[in-house]
C-alpha positions in Angstrom: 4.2 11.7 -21.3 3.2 15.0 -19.3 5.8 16.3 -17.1 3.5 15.6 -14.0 3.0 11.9 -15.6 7.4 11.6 -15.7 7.8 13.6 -12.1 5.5 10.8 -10.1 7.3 8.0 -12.2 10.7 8.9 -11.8 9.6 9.4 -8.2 8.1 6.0 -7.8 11.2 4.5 -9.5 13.6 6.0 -7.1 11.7 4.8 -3.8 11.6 1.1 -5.5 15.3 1.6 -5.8 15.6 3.0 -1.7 13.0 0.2 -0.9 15.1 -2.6 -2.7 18.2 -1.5 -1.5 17.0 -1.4 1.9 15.9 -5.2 2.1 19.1 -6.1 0.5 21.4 -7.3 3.4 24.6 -6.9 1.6 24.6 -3.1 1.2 27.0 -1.2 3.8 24.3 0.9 6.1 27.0 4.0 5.4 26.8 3.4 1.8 23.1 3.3 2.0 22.4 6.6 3.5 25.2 8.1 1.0 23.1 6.7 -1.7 19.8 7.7 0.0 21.1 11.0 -0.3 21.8 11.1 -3.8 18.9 10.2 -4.8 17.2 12.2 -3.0 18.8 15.0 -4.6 18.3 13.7 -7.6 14.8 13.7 -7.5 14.3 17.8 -7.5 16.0 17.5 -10.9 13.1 15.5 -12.3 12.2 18.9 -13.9 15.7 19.2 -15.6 16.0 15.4 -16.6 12.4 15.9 -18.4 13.3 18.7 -20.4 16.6 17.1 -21.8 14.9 13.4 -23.0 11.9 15.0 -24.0 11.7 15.5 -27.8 11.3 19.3 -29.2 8.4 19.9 -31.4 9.2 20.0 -35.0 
């Protein structure tokens, strides 16, 4: 996997994550934009989270 290919995935898996906690009327709307923000975050460390699972050439 190309380090384009895991940057749009892990971005698509953290909207699915925003999306499904959205529709879920249980969640707090305060918690909701605390999370929102953290993942949001996390996502310009796609770069970093690539690097450390991917494996080193031999």
């Amino acid at each position: 996997m190309t380090e384009e290919e895991f940057d749009a995935t892990f971005a698509y898996t953290l909207d699915m994550l925003l999306a499904t906690m959205a529709e879920e009327p249980e969640i707090d709307p305060e918690k909701f934009f605390s999370m929102a923000c953290v993942l949001e975050n996390l996502r310009f460390f796609s770069p970093v989270l690539y690097g450390a699972i991917r494996k080193k050439p031999e």
